[in-house]
Backbone as numpy.savetxt, mean C-alpha at the origin, in Angstrom:
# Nx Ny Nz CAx CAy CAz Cx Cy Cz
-10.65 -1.45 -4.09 -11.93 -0.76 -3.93 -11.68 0.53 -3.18
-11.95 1.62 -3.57 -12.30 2.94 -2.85 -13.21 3.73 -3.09
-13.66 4.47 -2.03 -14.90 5.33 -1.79 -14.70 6.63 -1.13
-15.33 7.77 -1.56 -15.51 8.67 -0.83 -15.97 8.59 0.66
-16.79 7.43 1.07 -17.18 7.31 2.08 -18.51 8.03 2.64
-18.61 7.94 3.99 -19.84 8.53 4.68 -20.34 10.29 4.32
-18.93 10.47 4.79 -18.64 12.26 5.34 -18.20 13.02 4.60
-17.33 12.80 3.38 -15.95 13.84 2.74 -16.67 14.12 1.75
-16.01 15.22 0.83 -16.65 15.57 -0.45 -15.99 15.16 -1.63
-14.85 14.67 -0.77 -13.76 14.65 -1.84 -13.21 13.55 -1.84
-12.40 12.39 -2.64 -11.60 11.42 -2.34 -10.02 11.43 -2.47
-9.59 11.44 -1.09 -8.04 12.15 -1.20 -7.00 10.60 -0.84
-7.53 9.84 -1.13 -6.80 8.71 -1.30 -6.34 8.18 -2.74
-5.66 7.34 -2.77 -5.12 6.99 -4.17 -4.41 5.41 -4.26
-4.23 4.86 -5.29 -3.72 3.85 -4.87 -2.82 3.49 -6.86
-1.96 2.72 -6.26 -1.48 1.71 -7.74 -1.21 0.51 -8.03
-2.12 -0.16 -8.73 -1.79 -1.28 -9.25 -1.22 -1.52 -10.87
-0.24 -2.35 -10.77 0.45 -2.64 -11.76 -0.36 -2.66 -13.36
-0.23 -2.30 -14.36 -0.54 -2.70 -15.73 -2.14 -1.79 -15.64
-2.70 -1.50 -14.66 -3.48 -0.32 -14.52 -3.28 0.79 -14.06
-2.21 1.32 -13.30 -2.03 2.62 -13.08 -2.83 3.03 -11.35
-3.45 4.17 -11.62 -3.74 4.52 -10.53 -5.43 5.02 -10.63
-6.00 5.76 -9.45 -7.36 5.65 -9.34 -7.93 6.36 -10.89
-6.89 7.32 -11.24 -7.39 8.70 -12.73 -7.48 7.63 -13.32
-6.58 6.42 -13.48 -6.46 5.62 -14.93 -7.76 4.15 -14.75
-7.91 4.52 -13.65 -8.80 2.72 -13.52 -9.92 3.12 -14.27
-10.51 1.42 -14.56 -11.93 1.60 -15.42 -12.64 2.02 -14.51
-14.37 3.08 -15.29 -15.05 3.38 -14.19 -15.92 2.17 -13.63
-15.75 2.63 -11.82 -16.31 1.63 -11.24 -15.50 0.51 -10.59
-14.69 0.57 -10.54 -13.20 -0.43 -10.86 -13.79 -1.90 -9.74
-14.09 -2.37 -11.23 -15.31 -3.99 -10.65 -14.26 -4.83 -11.63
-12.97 -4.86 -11.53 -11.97 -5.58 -12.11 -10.92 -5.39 -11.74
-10.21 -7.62 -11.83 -9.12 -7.67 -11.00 -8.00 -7.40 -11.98
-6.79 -7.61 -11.42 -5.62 -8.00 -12.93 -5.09 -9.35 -11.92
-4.29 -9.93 -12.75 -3.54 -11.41 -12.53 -1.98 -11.22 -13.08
-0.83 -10.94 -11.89 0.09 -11.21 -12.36 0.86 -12.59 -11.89
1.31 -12.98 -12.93 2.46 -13.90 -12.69 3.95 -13.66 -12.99
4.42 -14.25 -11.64 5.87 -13.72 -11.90 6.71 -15.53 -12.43
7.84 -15.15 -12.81 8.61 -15.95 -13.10 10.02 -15.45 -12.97
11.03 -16.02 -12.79 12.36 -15.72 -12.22 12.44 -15.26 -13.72
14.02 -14.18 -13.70 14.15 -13.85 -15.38 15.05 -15.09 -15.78
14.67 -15.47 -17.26 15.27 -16.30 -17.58 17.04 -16.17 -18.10
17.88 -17.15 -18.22 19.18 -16.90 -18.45 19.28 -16.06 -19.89
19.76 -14.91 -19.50 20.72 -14.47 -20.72 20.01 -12.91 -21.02
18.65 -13.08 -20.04 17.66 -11.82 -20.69 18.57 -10.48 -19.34
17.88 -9.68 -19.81 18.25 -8.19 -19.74 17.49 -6.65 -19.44
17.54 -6.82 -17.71 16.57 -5.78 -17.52 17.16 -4.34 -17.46
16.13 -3.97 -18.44 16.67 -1.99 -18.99 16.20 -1.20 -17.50
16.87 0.28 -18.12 15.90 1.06 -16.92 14.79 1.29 -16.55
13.78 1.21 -17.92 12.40 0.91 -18.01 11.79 -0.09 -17.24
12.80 -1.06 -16.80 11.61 -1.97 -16.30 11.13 -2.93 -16.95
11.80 -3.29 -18.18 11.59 -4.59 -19.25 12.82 -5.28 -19.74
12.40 -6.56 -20.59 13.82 -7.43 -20.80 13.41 -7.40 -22.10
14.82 -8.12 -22.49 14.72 -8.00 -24.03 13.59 -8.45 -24.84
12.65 -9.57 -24.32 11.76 -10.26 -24.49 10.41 -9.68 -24.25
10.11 -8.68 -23.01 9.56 -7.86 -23.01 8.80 -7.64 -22.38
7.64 -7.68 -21.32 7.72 -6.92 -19.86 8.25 -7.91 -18.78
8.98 -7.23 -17.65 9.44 -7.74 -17.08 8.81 -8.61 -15.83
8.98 -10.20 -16.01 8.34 -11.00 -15.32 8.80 -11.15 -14.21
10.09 -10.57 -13.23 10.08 -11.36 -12.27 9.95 -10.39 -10.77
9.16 -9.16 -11.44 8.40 -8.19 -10.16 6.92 -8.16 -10.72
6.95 -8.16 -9.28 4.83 -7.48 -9.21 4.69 -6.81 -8.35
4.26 -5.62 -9.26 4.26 -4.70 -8.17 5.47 -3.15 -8.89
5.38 -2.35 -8.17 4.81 -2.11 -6.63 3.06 -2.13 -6.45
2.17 -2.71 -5.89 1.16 -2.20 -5.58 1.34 -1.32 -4.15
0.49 -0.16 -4.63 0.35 0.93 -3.75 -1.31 1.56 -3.35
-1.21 1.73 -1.70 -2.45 2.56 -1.35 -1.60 3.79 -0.41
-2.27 4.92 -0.92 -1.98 6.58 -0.67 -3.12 6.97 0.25
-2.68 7.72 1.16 -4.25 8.11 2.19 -3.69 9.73 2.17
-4.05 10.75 1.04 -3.40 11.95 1.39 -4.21 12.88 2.45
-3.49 13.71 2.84 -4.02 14.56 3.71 -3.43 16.44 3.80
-4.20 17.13 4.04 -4.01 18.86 3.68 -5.33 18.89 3.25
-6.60 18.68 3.28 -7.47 19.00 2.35 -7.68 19.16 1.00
-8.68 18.62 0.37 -9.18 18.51 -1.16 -7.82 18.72 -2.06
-7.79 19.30 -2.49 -6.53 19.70 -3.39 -5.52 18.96 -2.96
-5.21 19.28 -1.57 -3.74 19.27 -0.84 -3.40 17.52 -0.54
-4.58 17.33 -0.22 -4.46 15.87 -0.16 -4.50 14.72 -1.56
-5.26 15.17 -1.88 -5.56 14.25 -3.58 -3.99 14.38 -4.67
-3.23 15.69 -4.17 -2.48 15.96 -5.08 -0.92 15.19 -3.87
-0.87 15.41 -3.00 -0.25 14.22 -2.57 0.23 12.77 -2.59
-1.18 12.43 -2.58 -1.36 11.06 -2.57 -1.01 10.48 -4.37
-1.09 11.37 -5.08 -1.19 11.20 -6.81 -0.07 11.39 -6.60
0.98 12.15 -6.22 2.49 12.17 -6.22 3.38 10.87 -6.04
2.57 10.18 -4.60 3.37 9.56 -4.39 2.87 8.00 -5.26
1.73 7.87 -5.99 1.32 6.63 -6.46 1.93 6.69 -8.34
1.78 7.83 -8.25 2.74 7.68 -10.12 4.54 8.17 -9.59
5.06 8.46 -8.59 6.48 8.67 -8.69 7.06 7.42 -8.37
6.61 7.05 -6.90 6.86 5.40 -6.80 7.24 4.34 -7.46
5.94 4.19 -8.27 6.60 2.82 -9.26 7.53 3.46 -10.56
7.91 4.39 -10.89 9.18 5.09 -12.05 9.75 4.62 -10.90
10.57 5.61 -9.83 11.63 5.26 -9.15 11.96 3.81 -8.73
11.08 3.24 -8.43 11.32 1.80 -8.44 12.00 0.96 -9.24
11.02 0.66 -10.43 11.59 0.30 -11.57 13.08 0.44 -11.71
13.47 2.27 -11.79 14.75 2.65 -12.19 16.03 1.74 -11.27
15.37 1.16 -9.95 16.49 1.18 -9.06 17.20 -0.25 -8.56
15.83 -1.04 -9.29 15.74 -2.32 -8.94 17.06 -3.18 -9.67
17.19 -2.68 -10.17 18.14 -3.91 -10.76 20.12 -3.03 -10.12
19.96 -2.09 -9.90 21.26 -1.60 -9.17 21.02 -1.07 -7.90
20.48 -1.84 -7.07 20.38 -1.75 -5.64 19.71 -2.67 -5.26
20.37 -3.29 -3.79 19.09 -4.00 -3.13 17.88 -3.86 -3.09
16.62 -4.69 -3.12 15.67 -4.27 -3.11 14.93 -3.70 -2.34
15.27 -3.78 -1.13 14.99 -3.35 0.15 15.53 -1.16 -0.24
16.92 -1.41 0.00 17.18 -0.24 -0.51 16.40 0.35 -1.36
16.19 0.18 -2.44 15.46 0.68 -3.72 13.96 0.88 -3.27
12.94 0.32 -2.20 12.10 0.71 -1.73 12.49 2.11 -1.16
13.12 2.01 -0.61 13.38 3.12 0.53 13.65 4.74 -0.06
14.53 4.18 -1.04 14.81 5.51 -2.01 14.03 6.11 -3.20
12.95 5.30 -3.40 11.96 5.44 -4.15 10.94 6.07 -3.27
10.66 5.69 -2.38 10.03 6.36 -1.61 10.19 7.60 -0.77
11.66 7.63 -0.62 12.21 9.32 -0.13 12.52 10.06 -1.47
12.56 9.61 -2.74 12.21 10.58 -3.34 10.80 11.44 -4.16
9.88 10.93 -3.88 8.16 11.21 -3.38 8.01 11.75 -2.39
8.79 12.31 -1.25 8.79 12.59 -0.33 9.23 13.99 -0.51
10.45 14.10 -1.26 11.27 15.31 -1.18 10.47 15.88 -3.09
9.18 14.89 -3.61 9.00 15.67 -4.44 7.71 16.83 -3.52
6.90 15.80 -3.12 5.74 16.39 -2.33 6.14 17.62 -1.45
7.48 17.77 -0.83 7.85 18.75 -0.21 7.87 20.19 -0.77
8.83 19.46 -2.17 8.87 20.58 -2.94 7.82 21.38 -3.44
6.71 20.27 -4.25 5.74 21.12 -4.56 4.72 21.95 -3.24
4.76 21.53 -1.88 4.24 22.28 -0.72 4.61 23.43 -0.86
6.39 23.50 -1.00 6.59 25.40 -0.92 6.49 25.74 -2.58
5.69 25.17 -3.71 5.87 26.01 -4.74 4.52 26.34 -4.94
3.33 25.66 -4.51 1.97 25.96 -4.80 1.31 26.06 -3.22
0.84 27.26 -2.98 0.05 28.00 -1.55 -0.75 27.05 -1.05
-1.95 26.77 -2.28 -3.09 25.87 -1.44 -2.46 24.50 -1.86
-1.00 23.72 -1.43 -0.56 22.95 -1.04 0.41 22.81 0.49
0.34 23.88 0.73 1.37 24.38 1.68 1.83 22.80 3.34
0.53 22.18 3.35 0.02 21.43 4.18 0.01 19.92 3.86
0.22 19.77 2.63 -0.33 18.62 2.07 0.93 17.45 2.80
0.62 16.00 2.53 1.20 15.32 2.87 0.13 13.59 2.62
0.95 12.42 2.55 0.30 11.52 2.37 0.60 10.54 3.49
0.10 9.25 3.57 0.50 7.73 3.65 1.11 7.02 2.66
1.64 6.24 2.62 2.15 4.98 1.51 2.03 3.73 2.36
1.71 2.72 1.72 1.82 1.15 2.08 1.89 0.75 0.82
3.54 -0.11 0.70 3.07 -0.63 -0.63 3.72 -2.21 -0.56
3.50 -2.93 -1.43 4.10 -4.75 -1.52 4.41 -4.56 -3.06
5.61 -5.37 -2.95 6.63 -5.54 -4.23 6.72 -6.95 -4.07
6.29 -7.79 -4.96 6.28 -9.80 -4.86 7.61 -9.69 -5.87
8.48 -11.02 -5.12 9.30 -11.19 -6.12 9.27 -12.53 -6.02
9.54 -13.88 -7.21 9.45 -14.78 -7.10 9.61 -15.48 -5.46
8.54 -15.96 -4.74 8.83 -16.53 -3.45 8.63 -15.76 -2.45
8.77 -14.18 -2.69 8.82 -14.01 -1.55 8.07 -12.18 -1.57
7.71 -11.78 -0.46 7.35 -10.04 -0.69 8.28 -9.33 0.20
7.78 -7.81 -0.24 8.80 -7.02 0.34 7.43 -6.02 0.84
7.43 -5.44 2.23 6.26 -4.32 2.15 6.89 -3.34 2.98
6.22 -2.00 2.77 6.77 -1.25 3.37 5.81 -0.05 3.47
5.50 0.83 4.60 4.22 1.88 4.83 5.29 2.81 5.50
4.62 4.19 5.79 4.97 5.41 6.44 3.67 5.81 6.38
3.32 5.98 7.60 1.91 6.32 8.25 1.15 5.96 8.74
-0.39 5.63 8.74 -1.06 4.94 9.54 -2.03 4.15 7.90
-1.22 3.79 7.04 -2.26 3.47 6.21 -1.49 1.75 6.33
-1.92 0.54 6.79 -1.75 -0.69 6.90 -1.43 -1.74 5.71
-0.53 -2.31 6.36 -0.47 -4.22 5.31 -0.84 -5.26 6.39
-1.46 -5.93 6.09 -1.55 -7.31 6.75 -1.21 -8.43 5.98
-1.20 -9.55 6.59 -1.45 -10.87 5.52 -1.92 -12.06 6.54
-3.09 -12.30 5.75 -3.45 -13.60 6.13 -3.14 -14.98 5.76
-2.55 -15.81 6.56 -2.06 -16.91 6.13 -2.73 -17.81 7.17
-3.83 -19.01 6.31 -4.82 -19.83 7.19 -5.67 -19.16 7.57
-5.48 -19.21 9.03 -6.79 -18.48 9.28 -6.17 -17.34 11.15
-4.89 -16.95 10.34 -3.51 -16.36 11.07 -3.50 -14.81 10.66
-4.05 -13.82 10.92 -3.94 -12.31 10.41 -2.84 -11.85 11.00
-1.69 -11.42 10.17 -0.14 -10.47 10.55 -0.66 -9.18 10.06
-0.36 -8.56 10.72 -0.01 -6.87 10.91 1.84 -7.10 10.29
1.56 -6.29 9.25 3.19 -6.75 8.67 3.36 -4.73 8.65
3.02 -3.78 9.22 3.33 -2.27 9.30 3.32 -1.98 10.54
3.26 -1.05 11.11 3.53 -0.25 12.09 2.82 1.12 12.11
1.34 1.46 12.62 1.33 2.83 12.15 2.27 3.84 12.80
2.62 5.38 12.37 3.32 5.90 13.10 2.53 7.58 13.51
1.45 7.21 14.46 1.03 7.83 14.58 1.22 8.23 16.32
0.99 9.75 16.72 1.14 9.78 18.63 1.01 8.67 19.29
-0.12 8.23 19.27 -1.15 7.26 20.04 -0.41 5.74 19.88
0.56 5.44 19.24 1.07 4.09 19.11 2.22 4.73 20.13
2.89 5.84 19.14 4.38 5.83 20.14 4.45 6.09 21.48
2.80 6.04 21.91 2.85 6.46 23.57 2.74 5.37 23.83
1.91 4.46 23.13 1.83 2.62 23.58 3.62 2.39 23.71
4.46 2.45 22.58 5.52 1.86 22.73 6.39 2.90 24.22
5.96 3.95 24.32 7.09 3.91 25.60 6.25 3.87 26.79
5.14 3.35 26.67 4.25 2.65 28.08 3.20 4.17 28.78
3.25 4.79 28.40 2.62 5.65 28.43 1.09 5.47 28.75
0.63 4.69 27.56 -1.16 4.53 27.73 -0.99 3.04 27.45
-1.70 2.32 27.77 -2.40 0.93 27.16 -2.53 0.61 25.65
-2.82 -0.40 25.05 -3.06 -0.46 23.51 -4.55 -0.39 23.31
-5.16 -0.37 24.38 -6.41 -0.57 24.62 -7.12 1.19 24.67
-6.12 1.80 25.11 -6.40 3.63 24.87 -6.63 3.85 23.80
-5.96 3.55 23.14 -5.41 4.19 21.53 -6.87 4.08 20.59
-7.30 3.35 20.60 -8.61 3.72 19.76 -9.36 4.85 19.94
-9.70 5.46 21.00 -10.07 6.71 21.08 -8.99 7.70 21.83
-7.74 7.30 21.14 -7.29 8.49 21.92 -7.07 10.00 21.27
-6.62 11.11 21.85 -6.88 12.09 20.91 -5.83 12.35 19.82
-4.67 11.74 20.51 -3.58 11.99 19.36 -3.67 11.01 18.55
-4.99 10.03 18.26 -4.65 8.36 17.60 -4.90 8.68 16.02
-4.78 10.24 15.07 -4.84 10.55 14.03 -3.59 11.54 14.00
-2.81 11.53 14.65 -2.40 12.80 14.59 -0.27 11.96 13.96
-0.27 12.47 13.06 0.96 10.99 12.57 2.03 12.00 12.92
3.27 11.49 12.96 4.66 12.48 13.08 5.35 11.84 11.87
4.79 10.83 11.36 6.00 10.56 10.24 5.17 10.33 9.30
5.13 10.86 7.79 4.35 10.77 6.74 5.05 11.65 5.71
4.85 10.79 4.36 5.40 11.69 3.37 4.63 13.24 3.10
5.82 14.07 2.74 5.72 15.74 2.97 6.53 16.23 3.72
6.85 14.96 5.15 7.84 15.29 6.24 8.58 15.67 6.35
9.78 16.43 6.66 11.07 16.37 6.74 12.01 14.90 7.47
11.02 13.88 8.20 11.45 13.20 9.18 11.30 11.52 8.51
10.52 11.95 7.23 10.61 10.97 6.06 11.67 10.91 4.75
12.86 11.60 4.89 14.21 12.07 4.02 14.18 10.79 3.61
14.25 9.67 4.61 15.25 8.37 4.23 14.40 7.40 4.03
13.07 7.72 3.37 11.88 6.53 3.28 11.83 5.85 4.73
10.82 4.80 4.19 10.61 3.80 5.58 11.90 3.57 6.10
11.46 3.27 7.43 12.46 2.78 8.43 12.64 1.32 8.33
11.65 0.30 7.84 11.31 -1.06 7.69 10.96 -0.71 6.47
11.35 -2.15 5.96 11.57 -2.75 4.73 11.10 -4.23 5.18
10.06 -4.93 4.84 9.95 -6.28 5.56 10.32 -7.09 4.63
10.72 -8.40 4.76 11.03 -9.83 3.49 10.08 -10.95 4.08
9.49 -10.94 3.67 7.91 -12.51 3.58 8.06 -13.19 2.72
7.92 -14.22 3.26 8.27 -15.77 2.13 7.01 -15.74 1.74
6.86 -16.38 0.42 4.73 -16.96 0.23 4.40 -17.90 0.45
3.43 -18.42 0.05 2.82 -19.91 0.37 1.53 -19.61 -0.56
1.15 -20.76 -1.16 -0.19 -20.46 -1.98 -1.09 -20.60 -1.16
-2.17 -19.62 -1.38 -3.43 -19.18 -0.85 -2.77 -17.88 0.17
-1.82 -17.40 0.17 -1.89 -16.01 1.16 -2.36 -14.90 0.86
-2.93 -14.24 1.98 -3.88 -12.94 1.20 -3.36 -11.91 2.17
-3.13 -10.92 0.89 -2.31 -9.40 1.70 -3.72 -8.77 1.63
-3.39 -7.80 2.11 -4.30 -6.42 2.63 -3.53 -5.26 2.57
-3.81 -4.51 1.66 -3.29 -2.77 2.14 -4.62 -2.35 1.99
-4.48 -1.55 3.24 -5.54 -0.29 3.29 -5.36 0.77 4.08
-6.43 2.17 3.72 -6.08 3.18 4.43 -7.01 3.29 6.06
-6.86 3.81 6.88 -6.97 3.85 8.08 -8.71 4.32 7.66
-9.14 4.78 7.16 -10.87 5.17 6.97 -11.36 3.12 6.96
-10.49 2.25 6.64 -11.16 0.61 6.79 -10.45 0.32 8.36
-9.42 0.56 8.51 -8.77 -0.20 9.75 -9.00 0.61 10.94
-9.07 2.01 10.96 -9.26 2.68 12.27 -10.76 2.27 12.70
-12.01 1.93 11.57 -13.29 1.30 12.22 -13.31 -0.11 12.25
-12.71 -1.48 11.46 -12.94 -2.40 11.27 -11.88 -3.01 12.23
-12.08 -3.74 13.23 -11.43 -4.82 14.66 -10.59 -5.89 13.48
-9.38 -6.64 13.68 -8.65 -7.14 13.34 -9.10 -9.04 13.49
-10.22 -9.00 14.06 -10.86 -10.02 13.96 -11.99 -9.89 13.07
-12.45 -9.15 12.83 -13.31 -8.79 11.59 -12.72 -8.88 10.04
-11.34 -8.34 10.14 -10.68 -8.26 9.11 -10.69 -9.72 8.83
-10.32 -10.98 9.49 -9.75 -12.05 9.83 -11.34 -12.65 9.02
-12.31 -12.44 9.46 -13.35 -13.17 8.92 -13.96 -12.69 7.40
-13.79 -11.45 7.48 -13.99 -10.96 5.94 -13.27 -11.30 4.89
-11.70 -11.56 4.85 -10.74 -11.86 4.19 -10.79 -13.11 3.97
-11.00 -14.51 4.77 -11.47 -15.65 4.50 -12.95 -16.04 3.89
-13.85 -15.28 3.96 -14.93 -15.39 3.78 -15.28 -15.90 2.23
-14.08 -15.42 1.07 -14.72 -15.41 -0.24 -13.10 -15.98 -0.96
-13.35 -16.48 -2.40 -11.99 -16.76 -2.95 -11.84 -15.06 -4.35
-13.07 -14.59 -4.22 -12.89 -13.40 -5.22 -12.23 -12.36 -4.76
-10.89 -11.84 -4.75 -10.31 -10.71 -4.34 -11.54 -9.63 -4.12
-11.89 -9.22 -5.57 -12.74 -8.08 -5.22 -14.12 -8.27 -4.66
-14.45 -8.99 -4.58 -15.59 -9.34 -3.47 -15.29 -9.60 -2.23
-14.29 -9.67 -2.12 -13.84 -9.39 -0.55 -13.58 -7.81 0.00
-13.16 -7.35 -0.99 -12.49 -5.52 -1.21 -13.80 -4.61 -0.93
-15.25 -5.30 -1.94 -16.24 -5.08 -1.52 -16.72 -5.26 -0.32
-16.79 -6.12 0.16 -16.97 -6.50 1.58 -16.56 -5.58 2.87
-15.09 -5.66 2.52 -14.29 -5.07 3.27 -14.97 -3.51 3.55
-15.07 -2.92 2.42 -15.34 -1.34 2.34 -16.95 -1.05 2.97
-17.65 -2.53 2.34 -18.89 -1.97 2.97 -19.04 -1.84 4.87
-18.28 -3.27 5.29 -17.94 -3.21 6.59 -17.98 -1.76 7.05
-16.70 -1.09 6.93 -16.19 -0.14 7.11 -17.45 0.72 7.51
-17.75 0.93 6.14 -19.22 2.18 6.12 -19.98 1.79 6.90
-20.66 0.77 7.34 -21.52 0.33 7.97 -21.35 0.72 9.55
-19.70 0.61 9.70 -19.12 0.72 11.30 -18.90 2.74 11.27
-19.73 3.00 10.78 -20.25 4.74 10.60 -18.35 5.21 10.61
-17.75 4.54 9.22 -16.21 5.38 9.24 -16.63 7.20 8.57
-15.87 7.74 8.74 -15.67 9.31 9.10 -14.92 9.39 7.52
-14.31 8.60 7.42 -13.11 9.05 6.13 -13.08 8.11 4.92
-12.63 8.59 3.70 -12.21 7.97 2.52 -11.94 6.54 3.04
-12.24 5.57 1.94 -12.21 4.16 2.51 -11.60 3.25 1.71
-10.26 2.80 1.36 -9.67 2.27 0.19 -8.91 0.85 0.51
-9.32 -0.01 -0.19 -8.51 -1.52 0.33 -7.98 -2.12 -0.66
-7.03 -2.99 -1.33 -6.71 -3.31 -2.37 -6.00 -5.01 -1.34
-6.80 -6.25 -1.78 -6.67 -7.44 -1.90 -5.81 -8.59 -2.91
-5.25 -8.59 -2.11 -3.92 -9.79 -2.89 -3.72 -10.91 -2.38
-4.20 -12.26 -3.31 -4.10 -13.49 -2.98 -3.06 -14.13 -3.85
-2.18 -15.41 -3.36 -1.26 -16.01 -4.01 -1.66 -17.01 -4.35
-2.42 -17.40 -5.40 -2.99 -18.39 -6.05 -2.25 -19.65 -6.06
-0.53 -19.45 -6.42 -0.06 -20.94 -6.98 1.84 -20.72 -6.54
2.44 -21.82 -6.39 4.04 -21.58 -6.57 3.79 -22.11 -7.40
5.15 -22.05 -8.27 5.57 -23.18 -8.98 6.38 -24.21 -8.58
7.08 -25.17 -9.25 7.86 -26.17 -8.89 9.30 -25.96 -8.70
10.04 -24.45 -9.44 10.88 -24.01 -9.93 11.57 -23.88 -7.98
12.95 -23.69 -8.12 13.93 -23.44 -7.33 13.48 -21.97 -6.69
13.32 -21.03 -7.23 12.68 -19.69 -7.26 10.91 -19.46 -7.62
10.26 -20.10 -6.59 8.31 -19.92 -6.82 8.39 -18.75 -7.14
7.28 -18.77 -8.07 6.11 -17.82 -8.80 5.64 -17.56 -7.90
4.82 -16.65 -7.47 3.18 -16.72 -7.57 2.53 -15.99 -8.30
1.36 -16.45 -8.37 0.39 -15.45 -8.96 -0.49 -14.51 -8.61
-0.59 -13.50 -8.37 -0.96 -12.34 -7.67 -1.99 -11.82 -8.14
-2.86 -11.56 -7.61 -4.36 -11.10 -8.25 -4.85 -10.25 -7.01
-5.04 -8.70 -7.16 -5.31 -7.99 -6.61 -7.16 -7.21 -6.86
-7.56 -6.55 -6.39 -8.54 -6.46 -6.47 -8.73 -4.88 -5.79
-9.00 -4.30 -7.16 -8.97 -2.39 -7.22 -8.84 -1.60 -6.40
């Protein structure tokens, strides 16, 4: 689910989900989930550079799902955030099967980085631009997530909310060298102000973290951009996310929260529950996200 929100004119966020693409490609209104299931590849099949086996799309990734929070203003931001949500999953794809996967996040993502750069010094009213990324890659059993910025993953497991990112914005890295309280940082002045975000120079080498999460059926991820998490308390999140078994009626939920808690900015959440393992040596799950 995303919105222009309260305040903006414009929506400079973006996001990608698998077998739909990104916000240009979703149906209008995007009041629909998709359902993937993964399955380990079977013996003998054969994944191309494309991203498929001989048999024919490839079952044993989901994903990447991605949420983009760009920033430079209108143009600068929208055209950011679209950089990094259609370059992402190509580079991915390409890398996955000859590199770790962890790796292959990382380099997929520094090269969205060094494209966004490029186009900054080739077009003027981009000069500024720059995004967020948070994205989750499921592979049979287990996820992989990974953000640069202040745009969040969580996962709820029971009734247990993980913070599985790090934002990297002033206002945290003064928490980590003791500077202010964690209790400052919500209103503090640098608590928007990021040092590491794609466009960067200080983002060359993608994320710094690469996380590995086992699943369990019924776990529910969360990516979203900081216009839901900089207004919505992490105990709120905790009750909204349990509240419903419909991904996107929770996504709904989620966003209206947000607005309601008078957010300032673009407001984008994308909901992922693990419906089922299988019995297999290597679990499935089934992944159903919600726009």
């Amino acid at each position: 689910m995303t919105t222009t929100g309260n305040v903006r004119e414009h929506n400079e966020d973006n996001f990608f989900v698998p077998g739909r693409g990104s916000l240009s490609s979703w149906p209008e209104g995007l009041d629909s989930s998709v359902e993937v299931v993964l399955q380990p590849l079977s013996e003998g099949s054969h994944a191309t550079d494309n991203g498929t086996t001989r048999s024919g799309a490839r079952s044993d990734i989901g994903g990447p799902f991605i949420v983009a929070d760009g920033m430079g203003g209108q143009l600068a931001g929208e055209q950011a955030s679209r950089i990094a949500v259609e370059l992402i999953p190509k580079e991915l794809l390409a890398r996955l099967d000859s590199q770790d996967d962890q790796e292959a996040i990382r380099q997929a993502i520094a090269v969205a980085n060094r494209e966004i750069i490029a186009q900054a010094h080739v077009v003027p009213e981009c000069s500024n631009m720059g995004t967020t990324v948070v994205l989750a890659v499921f592979r049979p059993g287990r996820a992989l997530i990974a953000g640069i910025g202040d745009s969040r993953a969580y996962r709820l497991r029971g009734k247990v909310l993980d913070r599985l990112t790090r934002d990297h914005d002033l206002a945290s890295a003064l928490i980590s060298a003791g500077t202010i309280r964690p209790e400052e940082a919500r209103n503090h002045q640098f608590r928007h102000v990021l040092y590491l975000y794609l466009g960067s120079p200080e983002a060359r080498d993608g994320p710094e973290d690469v996380r590995l999460e086992d699943l369990l059926p019924g776990d529910r991820f969360l990516l979203a951009s900081d216009g839901l998490t900089g207004v919505v308390t992490d105990d709120a999140l905790t009750e909204l996310l349990g509240r419903a078994d419909d991904p996107h009626q929770i996504a709904q939920d989620l966003v209206r929260a947000a607005l309601q808690n008078e957010s300032r900015d673009n407001v984008t959440c994308m909901v992922i529950t693990v419906e089922a393992l299988n019995d297999e040596s290597e679990k499935a799950p089934s992944v159903e996200p919600a726009g």
